[in-house]
KELUM-222849 format. One line per 10 residues: their letters; for each residue x, y, z of C-alpha. Coordinates in steps of 0.5 Angstrom, whole numbers, padded with zeros to 4 digits. Last residue first. Example, Ala and Ser with C-alpha at 12.3 -4.5 7.8 and 13.67 -1.06 7.14 Angstrom:
sa) 0027/-0002/0014 | 0025/-0009/0016
END
This chain:
xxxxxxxxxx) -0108/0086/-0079 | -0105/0083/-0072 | -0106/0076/-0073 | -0109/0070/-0069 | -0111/0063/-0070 | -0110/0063/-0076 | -0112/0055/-0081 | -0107/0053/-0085 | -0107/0049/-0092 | -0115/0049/-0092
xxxxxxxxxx) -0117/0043/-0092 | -0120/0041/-0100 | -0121/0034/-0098 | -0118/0032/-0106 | -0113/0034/-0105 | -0110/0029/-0099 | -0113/0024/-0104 | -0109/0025/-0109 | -0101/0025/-0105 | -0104/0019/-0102
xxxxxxxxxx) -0105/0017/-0108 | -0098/0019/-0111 | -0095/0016/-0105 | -0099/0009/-0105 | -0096/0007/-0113 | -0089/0008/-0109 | -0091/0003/-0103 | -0095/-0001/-0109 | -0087/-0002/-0113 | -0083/-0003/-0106
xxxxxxxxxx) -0088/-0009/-0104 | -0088/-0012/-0110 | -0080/-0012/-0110 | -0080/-0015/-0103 | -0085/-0019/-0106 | -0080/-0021/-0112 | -0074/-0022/-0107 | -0077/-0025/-0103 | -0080/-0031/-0107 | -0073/-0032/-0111
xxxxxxxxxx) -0070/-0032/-0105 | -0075/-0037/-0102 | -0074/-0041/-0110 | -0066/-0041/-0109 | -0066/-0044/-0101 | -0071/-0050/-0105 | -0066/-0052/-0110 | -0067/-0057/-0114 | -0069/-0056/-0123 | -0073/-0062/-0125
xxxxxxxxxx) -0069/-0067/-0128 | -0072/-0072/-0134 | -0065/-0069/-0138 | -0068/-0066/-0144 | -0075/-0064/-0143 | -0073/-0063/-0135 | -0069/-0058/-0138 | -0074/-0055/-0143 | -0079/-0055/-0138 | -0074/-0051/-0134
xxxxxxxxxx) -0071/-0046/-0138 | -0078/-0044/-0141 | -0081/-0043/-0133 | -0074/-0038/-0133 | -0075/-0035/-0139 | -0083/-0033/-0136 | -0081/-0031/-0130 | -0075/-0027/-0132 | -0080/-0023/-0137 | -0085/-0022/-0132
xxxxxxxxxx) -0079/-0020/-0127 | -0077/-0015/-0133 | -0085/-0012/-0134 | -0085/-0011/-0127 | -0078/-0006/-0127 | -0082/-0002/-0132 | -0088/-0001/-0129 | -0084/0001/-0122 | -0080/0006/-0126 | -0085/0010/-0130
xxxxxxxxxx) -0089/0010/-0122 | -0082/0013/-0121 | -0081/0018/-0126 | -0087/0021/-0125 | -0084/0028/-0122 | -0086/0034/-0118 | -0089/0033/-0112 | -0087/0025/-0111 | -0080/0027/-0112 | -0082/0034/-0107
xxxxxxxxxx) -0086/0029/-0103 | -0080/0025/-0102 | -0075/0030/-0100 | -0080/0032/-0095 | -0080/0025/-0092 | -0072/0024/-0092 | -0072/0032/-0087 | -0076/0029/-0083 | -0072/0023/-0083 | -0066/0027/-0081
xxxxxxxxxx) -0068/0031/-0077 | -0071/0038/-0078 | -0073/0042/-0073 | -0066/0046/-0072 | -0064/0048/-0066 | -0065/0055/-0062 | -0060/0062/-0063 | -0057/0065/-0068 | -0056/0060/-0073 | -0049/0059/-0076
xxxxxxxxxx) -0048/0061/-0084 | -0047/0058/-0090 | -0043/0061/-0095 | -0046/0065/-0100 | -0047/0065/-0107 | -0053/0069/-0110 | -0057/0066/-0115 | -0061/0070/-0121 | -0068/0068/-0124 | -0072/0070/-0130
xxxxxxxxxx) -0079/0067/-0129 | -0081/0060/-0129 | -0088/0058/-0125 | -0083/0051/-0125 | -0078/0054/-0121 | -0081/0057/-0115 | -0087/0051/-0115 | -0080/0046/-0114 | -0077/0050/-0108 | -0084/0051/-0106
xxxxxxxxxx) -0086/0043/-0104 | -0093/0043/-0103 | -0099/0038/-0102 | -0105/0043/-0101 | -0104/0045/-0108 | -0107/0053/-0109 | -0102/0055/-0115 | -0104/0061/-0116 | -0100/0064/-0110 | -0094/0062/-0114
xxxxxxxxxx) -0096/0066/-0119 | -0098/0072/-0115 | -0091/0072/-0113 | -0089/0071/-0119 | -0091/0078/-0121 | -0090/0081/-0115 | -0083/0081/-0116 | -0079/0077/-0112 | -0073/0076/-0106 | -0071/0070/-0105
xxxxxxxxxx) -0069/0065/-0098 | -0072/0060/-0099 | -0065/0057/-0100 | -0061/0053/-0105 | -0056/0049/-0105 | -0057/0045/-0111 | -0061/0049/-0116 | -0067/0045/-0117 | -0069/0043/-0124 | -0076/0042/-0126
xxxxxxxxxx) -0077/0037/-0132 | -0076/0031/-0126 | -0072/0025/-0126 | -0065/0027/-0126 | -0067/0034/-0123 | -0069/0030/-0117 | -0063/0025/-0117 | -0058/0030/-0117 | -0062/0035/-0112 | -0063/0029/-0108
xxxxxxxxxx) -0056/0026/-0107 | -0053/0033/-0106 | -0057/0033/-0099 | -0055/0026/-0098 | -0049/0028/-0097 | -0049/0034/-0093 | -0053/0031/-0088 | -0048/0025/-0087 | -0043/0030/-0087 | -0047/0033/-0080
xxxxxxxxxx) -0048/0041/-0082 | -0043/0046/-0080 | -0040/0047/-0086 | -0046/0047/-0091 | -0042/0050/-0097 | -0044/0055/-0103 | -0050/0056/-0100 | -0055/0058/-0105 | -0059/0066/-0105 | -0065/0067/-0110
xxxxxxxxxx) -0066/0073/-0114 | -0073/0074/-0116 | -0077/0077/-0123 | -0069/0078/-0126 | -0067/0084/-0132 | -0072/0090/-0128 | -0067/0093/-0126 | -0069/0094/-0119 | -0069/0086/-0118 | -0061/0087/-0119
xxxxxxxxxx) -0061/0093/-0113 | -0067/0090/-0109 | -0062/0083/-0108 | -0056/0087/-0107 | -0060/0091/-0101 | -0062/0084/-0099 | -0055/0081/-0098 | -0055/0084/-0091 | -0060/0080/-0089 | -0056/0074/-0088
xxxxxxxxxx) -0061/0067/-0088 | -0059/0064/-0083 | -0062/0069/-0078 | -0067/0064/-0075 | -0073/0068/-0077 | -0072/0065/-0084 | -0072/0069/-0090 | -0078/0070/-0096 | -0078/0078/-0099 | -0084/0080/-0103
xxxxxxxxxx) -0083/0086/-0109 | -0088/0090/-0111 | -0092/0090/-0103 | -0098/0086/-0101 | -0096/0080/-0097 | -0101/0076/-0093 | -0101/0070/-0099 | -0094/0071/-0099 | -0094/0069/-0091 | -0099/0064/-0091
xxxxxxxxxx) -0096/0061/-0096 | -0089/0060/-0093 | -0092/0058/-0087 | -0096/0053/-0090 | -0089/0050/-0092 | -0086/0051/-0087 | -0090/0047/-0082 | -0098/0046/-0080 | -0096/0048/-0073 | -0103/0050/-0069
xxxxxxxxxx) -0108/0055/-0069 | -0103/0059/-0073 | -0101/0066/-0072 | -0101/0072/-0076 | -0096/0078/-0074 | -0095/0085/-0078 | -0089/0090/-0076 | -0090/0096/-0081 | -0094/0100/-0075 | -0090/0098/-0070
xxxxxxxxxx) -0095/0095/-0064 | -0094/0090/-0068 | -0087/0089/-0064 | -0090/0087/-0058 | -0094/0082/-0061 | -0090/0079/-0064 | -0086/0079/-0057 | -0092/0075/-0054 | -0093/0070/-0059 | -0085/0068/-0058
xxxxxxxxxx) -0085/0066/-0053 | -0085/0059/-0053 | -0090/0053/-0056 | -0089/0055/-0063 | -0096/0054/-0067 | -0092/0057/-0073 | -0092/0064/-0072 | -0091/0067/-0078 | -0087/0074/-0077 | -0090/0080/-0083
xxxxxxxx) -0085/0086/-0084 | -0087/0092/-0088 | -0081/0095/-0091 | -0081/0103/-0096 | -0076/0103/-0100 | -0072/0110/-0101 | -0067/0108/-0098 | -0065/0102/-0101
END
Protein backbone atom coordinates (compact mmCIF):
# COMPACT_ATOMS: atom_id res chain seq x y z
CA UNK A 1 0.00 0.00 0.00
CA UNK A 2 2.68 2.15 -0.71
CA UNK A 3 1.56 3.55 -3.40
CA UNK A 4 -1.70 4.70 -1.60
CA UNK A 5 -2.75 7.86 -0.80
CA UNK A 6 -4.95 8.24 2.86
CA UNK A 7 -7.31 10.71 4.01
CA UNK A 8 -8.32 10.36 7.59
CA UNK A 9 -11.54 11.86 8.86
CA UNK A 10 -12.50 11.46 12.80
CA UNK A 11 -16.28 12.08 13.83
CA UNK A 12 -16.55 13.60 16.99
CA UNK A 13 -19.73 12.12 18.43
CA UNK A 14 -20.78 14.92 20.66
CA UNK A 15 -18.06 13.59 23.12
CA UNK A 16 -17.84 15.39 26.28
CA UNK A 17 -13.97 14.99 27.02
CA UNK A 18 -11.16 15.73 25.22
CA UNK A 19 -11.29 14.81 22.22
CA UNK A 20 -12.35 17.86 20.04
CA UNK A 21 -9.57 19.63 20.90
CA UNK A 22 -6.73 16.57 19.78
CA UNK A 23 -8.71 16.70 16.48
CA UNK A 24 -8.10 19.65 15.99
CA UNK A 25 -4.45 19.40 16.53
CA UNK A 26 -4.22 16.85 14.49
CA UNK A 27 -6.31 18.50 11.29
CA UNK A 28 -3.39 20.70 11.23
CA UNK A 29 -2.08 17.68 9.05
CA UNK A 30 -3.04 18.14 5.76
CA UNK A 31 -4.63 14.46 5.35
CA UNK A 32 -6.29 14.60 8.89
CA UNK A 33 -9.91 15.70 8.55
CA UNK A 34 -12.70 16.28 11.65
CA UNK A 35 -16.55 17.10 11.69
CA UNK A 36 -17.90 17.34 15.05
CA UNK A 37 -21.54 17.38 15.98
CA UNK A 38 -23.56 19.75 17.86
CA UNK A 39 -24.61 16.85 20.18
CA UNK A 40 -24.48 12.94 20.28
CA UNK A 41 -26.65 11.54 17.62
CA UNK A 42 -24.83 7.81 17.59
CA UNK A 43 -23.21 5.34 15.74
CA UNK A 44 -25.06 5.19 13.01
CA UNK A 45 -25.47 9.26 12.31
CA UNK A 46 -21.94 8.67 12.82
CA UNK A 47 -21.16 6.06 10.09
CA UNK A 48 -23.12 8.26 7.79
CA UNK A 49 -21.67 11.62 8.26
CA UNK A 50 -18.34 9.76 7.60
CA UNK A 51 -19.24 7.98 4.22
CA UNK A 52 -20.90 10.92 3.27
CA UNK A 53 -17.46 13.07 3.91
CA UNK A 54 -15.28 10.64 2.27
CA UNK A 55 -14.38 11.29 -1.44
CA UNK A 56 -11.70 8.71 -2.16
CA UNK A 57 -12.11 4.88 -4.36
CA UNK A 58 -12.13 2.89 -1.66
CA UNK A 59 -13.67 3.98 1.76
CA UNK A 60 -12.61 2.21 5.01
CA UNK A 61 -15.33 2.12 8.11
CA UNK A 62 -13.30 1.41 11.81
CA UNK A 63 -13.59 2.46 15.26
CA UNK A 64 -11.47 4.69 16.97
CA UNK A 65 -11.34 2.38 19.87
CA UNK A 66 -8.79 0.13 18.13
CA UNK A 67 -11.11 -2.74 18.14
CA UNK A 68 -10.95 -3.05 14.83
CA UNK A 69 -7.13 -4.02 13.90
CA UNK A 70 -5.56 -1.62 11.34
CA UNK A 71 -3.31 -4.26 10.27
CA UNK A 72 -5.70 -5.90 8.42
CA UNK A 73 -6.32 -3.26 5.79
CA UNK A 74 -3.08 -3.79 3.54
CA UNK A 75 -4.83 -7.33 3.18
CA UNK A 76 -8.03 -5.81 2.56
CA UNK A 77 -6.77 -2.98 0.00
CA UNK A 78 -4.68 -6.10 -1.61
CA UNK A 79 -8.47 -8.24 -2.27
CA UNK A 80 -10.63 -4.98 -2.98
CA UNK A 81 -7.49 -4.24 -5.63
CA UNK A 82 -8.33 -6.97 -7.76
CA UNK A 83 -11.09 -6.07 -8.69
CA UNK A 84 -13.27 -9.47 -7.59
CA UNK A 85 -15.02 -8.09 -4.43
CA UNK A 86 -16.87 -4.30 -4.15
CA UNK A 87 -16.04 -4.44 0.00
CA UNK A 88 -14.23 -6.57 2.36
CA UNK A 89 -15.80 -7.09 5.82
CA UNK A 90 -14.05 -8.54 8.92
CA UNK A 91 -16.34 -10.86 11.42
CA UNK A 92 -14.79 -11.81 14.88
CA UNK A 93 -14.16 -15.24 15.06
CA UNK A 94 -14.78 -15.35 19.10
CA UNK A 95 -15.81 -12.59 21.43
CA UNK A 96 -13.78 -13.45 24.29
CA UNK A 97 -13.71 -10.72 26.72
CA UNK A 98 -17.52 -10.04 26.46
CA UNK A 99 -20.04 -10.82 29.06
CA UNK A 100 -21.42 -14.50 28.14
CA UNK A 101 -24.90 -13.23 28.48
CA UNK A 102 -23.87 -10.78 25.73
CA UNK A 103 -22.13 -13.23 23.74
CA UNK A 104 -25.42 -15.37 23.74
CA UNK A 105 -28.10 -13.10 22.86
CA UNK A 106 -25.61 -11.75 20.20
CA UNK A 107 -25.79 -15.22 18.49
CA UNK A 108 -29.62 -15.22 19.16
CA UNK A 109 -30.09 -11.94 16.90
CA UNK A 110 -28.45 -12.87 13.98
CA UNK A 111 -30.03 -16.60 13.87
CA UNK A 112 -33.44 -14.82 14.50
CA UNK A 113 -32.95 -12.10 12.00
CA UNK A 114 -31.85 -13.93 9.16
CA UNK A 115 -34.69 -16.45 10.28
CA UNK A 116 -37.17 -13.82 9.46
CA UNK A 117 -35.61 -11.15 7.18
CA UNK A 118 -34.60 -11.66 3.27
CA UNK A 119 -31.55 -9.84 4.18
CA UNK A 120 -28.66 -11.99 5.79
CA UNK A 121 -26.36 -10.68 8.20
CA UNK A 122 -23.22 -12.27 8.97
CA UNK A 123 -23.08 -13.54 12.51
CA UNK A 124 -20.12 -11.82 14.14
CA UNK A 125 -19.66 -9.04 11.67
CA UNK A 126 -18.01 -5.73 12.22
CA UNK A 127 -18.60 -2.14 10.75
CA UNK A 128 -15.18 -2.72 10.12
CA UNK A 129 -14.80 -2.76 5.95
CA UNK A 130 -13.30 -1.63 3.36
CA UNK A 131 -15.51 -0.66 0.13
CA UNK A 132 -15.43 0.25 -3.32
CA UNK A 133 -17.04 3.56 -4.03
CA UNK A 134 -19.39 2.18 -5.99
CA UNK A 135 -21.25 0.78 -3.11
CA UNK A 136 -20.33 3.75 -1.23
CA UNK A 137 -22.48 5.92 -3.25
CA UNK A 138 -25.14 2.95 -2.80
CA UNK A 139 -25.15 3.09 0.74
CA UNK A 140 -25.43 6.74 0.80
CA UNK A 141 -28.49 6.75 -1.62
CA UNK A 142 -30.14 5.26 0.87
CA UNK A 143 -31.36 8.38 2.76
CA UNK A 144 -33.65 6.59 6.03
CA UNK A 145 -33.50 8.41 8.99
CA UNK A 146 -33.94 5.10 10.91
CA UNK A 147 -30.95 3.30 10.24
CA UNK A 148 -29.34 -0.12 10.96
CA UNK A 149 -26.21 -0.39 8.40
CA UNK A 150 -25.30 -3.84 8.84
CA UNK A 151 -28.66 -4.50 7.27
CA UNK A 152 -28.21 -1.45 4.62
CA UNK A 153 -24.58 -3.01 3.81
CA UNK A 154 -26.05 -6.39 2.88
CA UNK A 155 -29.08 -5.42 1.25
CA UNK A 156 -27.57 -2.87 -1.52
CA UNK A 157 -25.77 -6.20 -2.57
CA UNK A 158 -22.41 -6.13 -4.18
CA UNK A 159 -19.71 -8.76 -3.95
CA UNK A 160 -18.62 -9.23 -0.37
CA UNK A 161 -15.50 -11.03 1.45
CA UNK A 162 -15.23 -11.64 5.51
CA UNK A 163 -12.11 -11.50 7.07
CA UNK A 164 -12.10 -13.77 10.33
CA UNK A 165 -10.33 -12.29 13.06
CA UNK A 166 -10.49 -12.93 17.02
CA UNK A 167 -11.78 -10.18 19.11
CA UNK A 168 -9.64 -7.87 20.28
CA UNK A 169 -9.42 -5.58 24.04
CA UNK A 170 -10.16 -1.89 23.37
CA UNK A 171 -7.49 0.40 23.91
CA UNK A 172 -8.68 2.52 26.35
CA UNK A 173 -12.40 3.97 27.77
CA UNK A 174 -15.67 1.72 28.27
CA UNK A 175 -17.97 0.49 25.72
CA UNK A 176 -21.39 2.76 25.62
CA UNK A 177 -23.30 0.10 24.76
CA UNK A 178 -25.22 -1.59 27.56
CA UNK A 179 -27.22 -4.15 27.53
CA UNK A 180 -30.56 -2.80 26.99
CA UNK A 181 -29.17 -0.25 24.31
CA UNK A 182 -27.51 -2.82 22.54
CA UNK A 183 -31.55 -4.96 22.84
CA UNK A 184 -33.21 -1.60 21.47
CA UNK A 185 -30.71 -1.52 18.52
CA UNK A 186 -31.55 -5.10 17.93
CA UNK A 187 -35.11 -4.16 17.66
CA UNK A 188 -34.66 -1.56 14.96
CA UNK A 189 -32.87 -3.74 12.74
CA UNK A 190 -35.77 -6.64 12.78
CA UNK A 191 -38.12 -3.70 12.52
CA UNK A 192 -35.71 -2.13 9.73
CA UNK A 193 -35.47 -5.03 7.81
CA UNK A 194 -38.12 -7.64 8.27
CA UNK A 195 -42.18 -7.56 8.40
CA UNK A 196 -42.49 -10.91 9.67
CA UNK A 197 -43.51 -9.80 12.96
CA UNK A 198 -46.63 -7.96 12.17
CA UNK A 199 -46.90 -11.44 9.75
CA UNK A 200 -46.88 -12.96 13.30
CA UNK A 201 -49.02 -10.74 15.49
CA UNK A 202 -51.99 -11.17 12.39
CA UNK A 203 -51.65 -14.82 12.72
CA UNK A 204 -51.52 -15.24 16.40
CA UNK A 205 -55.11 -13.15 16.28
CA UNK A 206 -56.46 -15.43 13.74
CA UNK A 207 -55.78 -18.62 16.23
CA UNK A 208 -57.18 -16.75 19.57
CA UNK A 209 -60.28 -16.07 17.11
CA UNK A 210 -60.22 -19.48 16.59
CA UNK A 211 -59.74 -20.90 20.17
CA UNK A 212 -62.58 -18.34 21.29
CA UNK A 213 -64.96 -19.49 18.97
CA UNK A 214 -64.12 -23.55 19.82
CA UNK A 215 -64.40 -22.51 23.07
CA UNK A 216 -67.90 -20.86 22.96
CA UNK A 217 -69.04 -23.98 20.86
CA UNK A 218 -67.47 -26.34 23.82
CA UNK A 219 -69.66 -24.49 26.04
CA UNK A 220 -72.94 -24.26 24.76
CA UNK A 221 -72.97 -27.57 23.53
CA UNK A 222 -72.19 -28.68 27.02
CA UNK A 223 -74.41 -26.70 28.97
CA UNK A 224 -76.88 -28.46 26.00
CA UNK A 225 -76.18 -31.89 27.00
CA UNK A 226 -75.82 -31.93 30.68
CA UNK A 227 -77.64 -28.49 31.71
CA UNK A 228 -74.19 -27.18 33.42
CA UNK A 229 -72.47 -24.32 33.00
CA UNK A 230 -68.64 -24.50 32.60
CA UNK A 231 -67.06 -23.39 36.56
CA UNK A 232 -63.86 -21.84 37.04
CA UNK A 233 -63.64 -18.26 37.75
CA UNK A 234 -59.26 -18.63 38.16
CA UNK A 235 -59.28 -20.25 34.38
CA UNK A 236 -61.57 -17.39 32.96
CA UNK A 237 -58.97 -14.36 34.69
CA UNK A 238 -55.89 -16.45 33.14
CA UNK A 239 -57.86 -16.50 30.00
CA UNK A 240 -58.54 -12.76 30.39
CA UNK A 241 -54.82 -12.04 30.89
CA UNK A 242 -53.31 -14.00 28.71
CA UNK A 243 -55.48 -12.58 25.89
CA UNK A 244 -54.70 -8.83 26.97
CA UNK A 245 -51.32 -9.40 27.48
CA UNK A 246 -51.30 -10.85 23.88
CA UNK A 247 -53.43 -7.77 22.61
CA UNK A 248 -50.91 -5.82 24.20
CA UNK A 249 -47.88 -7.55 22.91
CA UNK A 250 -49.15 -7.66 19.16
CA UNK A 251 -50.28 -3.02 19.14
CA UNK A 252 -46.59 -2.94 20.98
CA UNK A 253 -45.20 -4.62 17.72
CA UNK A 254 -47.75 -2.76 15.28
CA UNK A 255 -46.53 0.87 17.47
CA UNK A 256 -42.74 -0.33 16.26
CA UNK A 257 -43.13 0.13 12.61
CA UNK A 258 -45.31 3.34 12.95
CA UNK A 259 -43.12 5.01 15.25
CA UNK A 260 -40.28 3.84 12.76
CA UNK A 261 -43.29 5.84 9.91
CA UNK A 262 -43.40 8.52 11.63
CA UNK A 263 -40.18 9.40 12.65
CA UNK A 264 -39.54 9.48 8.69
CA UNK A 265 -41.87 11.28 7.94
CA UNK A 266 -40.44 14.43 9.96
CA UNK A 267 -37.56 14.48 7.34
CA UNK A 268 -34.99 15.84 10.33
CA UNK A 269 -31.68 15.81 9.35
CA UNK A 270 -30.05 12.47 10.33
CA UNK A 271 -27.01 14.92 12.10
CA UNK A 272 -26.75 18.26 12.61
CA UNK A 273 -22.30 19.50 12.49
CA UNK A 274 -21.34 21.80 14.88
CA UNK A 275 -17.89 22.13 13.81
CA UNK A 276 -15.55 20.27 11.11
CA UNK A 277 -12.34 21.10 9.69
CA UNK A 278 -12.93 20.78 5.71
Amino acid sequence: MDCVTFEYIFIDDGSQDGTLPILRDLSKTDNIKYLSFSRNFGKEAAIFAGLSSATGDFVALMDADMQDPPNLLPKMHEILATGDFDCVATRRITRKGEPPIRSFFAKRFYSLINTISDTQLADGARDFRLMSRQMVDAVLSLGEYNRFSKGLFSWVGFRTKYIDYENVPRVAGNTKWSFWRLFAYSLDGIVGFSVKPLVLSSLLGILLCFIAFASAVFIVVRWLLYGDPVQGWATIMTTILFVGGLNLLCIGILGQYLAKTYTESKRRPIYIVREKSF
